[in-house]
C-alpha positions in Angstrom: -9.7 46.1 1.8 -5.8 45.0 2.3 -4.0 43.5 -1.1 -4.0 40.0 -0.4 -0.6 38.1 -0.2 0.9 36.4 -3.4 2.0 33.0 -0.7 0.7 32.5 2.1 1.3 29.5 4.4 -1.2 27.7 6.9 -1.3 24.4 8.9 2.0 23.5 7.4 0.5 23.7 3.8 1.7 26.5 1.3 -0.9 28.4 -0.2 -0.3 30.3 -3.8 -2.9 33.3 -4.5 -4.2 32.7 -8.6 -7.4 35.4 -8.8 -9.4 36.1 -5.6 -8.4 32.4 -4.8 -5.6 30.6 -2.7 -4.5 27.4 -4.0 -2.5 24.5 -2.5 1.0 24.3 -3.6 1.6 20.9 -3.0 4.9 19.2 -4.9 5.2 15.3 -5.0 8.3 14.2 -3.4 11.0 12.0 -5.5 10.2 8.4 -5.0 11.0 6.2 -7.1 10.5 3.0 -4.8 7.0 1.3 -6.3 4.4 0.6 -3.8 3.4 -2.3 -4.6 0.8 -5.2 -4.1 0.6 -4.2 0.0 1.0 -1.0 -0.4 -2.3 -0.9 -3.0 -3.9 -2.9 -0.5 -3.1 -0.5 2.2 -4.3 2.7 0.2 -7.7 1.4 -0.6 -8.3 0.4 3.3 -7.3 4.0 4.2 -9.6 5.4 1.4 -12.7 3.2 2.9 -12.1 3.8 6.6 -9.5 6.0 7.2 -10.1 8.9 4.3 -8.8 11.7 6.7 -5.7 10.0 7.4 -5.2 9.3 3.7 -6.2 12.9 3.0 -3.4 14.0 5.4 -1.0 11.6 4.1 -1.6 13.4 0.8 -1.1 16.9 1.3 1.7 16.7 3.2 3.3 14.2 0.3 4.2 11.5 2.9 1.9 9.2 0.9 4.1 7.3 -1.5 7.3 7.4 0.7 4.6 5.4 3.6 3.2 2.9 1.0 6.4 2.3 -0.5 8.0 1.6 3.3 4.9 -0.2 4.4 4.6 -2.7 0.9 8.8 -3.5 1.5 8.1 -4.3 5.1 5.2 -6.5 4.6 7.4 -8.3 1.9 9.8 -8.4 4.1 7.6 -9.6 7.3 6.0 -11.9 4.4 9.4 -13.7 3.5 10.4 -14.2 7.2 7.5 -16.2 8.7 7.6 -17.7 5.2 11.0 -19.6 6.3 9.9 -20.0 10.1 6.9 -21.9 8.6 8.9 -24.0 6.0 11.4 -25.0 9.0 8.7 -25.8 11.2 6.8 -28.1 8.9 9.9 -29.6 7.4 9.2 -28.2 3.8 12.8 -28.8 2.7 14.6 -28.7 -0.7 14.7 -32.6 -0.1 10.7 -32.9 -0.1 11.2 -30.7 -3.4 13.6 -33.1 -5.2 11.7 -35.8 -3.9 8.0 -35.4 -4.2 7.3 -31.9 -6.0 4.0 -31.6 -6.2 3.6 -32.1 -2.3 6.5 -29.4 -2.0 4.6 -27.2 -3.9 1.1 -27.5 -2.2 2.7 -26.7 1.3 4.4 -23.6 0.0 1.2 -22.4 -1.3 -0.5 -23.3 1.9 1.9 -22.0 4.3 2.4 -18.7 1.4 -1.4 -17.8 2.2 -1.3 -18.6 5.8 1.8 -16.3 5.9 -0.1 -13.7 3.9 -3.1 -13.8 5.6 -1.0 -12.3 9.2 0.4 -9.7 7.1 -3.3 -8.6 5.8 -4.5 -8.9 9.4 -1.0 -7.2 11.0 -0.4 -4.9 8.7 -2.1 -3.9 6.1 -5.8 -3.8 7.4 -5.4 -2.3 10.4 
């Protein structure tokens, strides 16, 4: 029988030899970006129905980076059709000085409408 290797390295994955056995020598990247709301979201949809891809996303360590990128662009996508709404409807910082609680019950409204595309757009799919 031929001496095993101490590394070896196979579908893009190193492998480290510890007894009889290789082992995955997998290293987190550096991000420090948080992931956020969406990007929670996001990884419990891929654990559900997409576990390969979240496996993949895993061991190569792209996971974090992609949620972290993923939960600013929702925000991001979030915030935009936020202000398109508001402009649309006339939600303006007049209807806030003038009748508050009306202010406050369309941005709520229009907040979970605008969330509601980024669920369907972008996180759940």
């Amino acid at each position: 029988m031929s001496e095993l290797k101490p590394r070896i390295t196979e579908n893009g994955i190193d492998y480290i030899l510890v007894g009889d056995y290789y082992i995955p020598d997998l290293k987190l990247p550096k991000e420090h970006r948080p992931i956020g709301k969406y990007g929670r979201m996001h990884r419990e949809y891929l654990r559900e129905v997409h576990p390969v891809r979240l496996n993949t996303l895993t061991l190569t360590g792209e996971l974090w980076t992609y949620l972290a990128d993923l939960n600013e662009q929702a925000q991001e996508r979030l915030d935009t059709i936020m202000e398109q709404m508001k402009d649309a409807e006339g939600v303006t910082e007049e209807l806030k000085r003038t009748q508050e609680m009306e202010w406050v019950r369309r941005c709520n409204n229009i907040h979970n409408r605008a969330e509601e595309i980024i669920l369907q757009e972008m996180i759940y799919s």
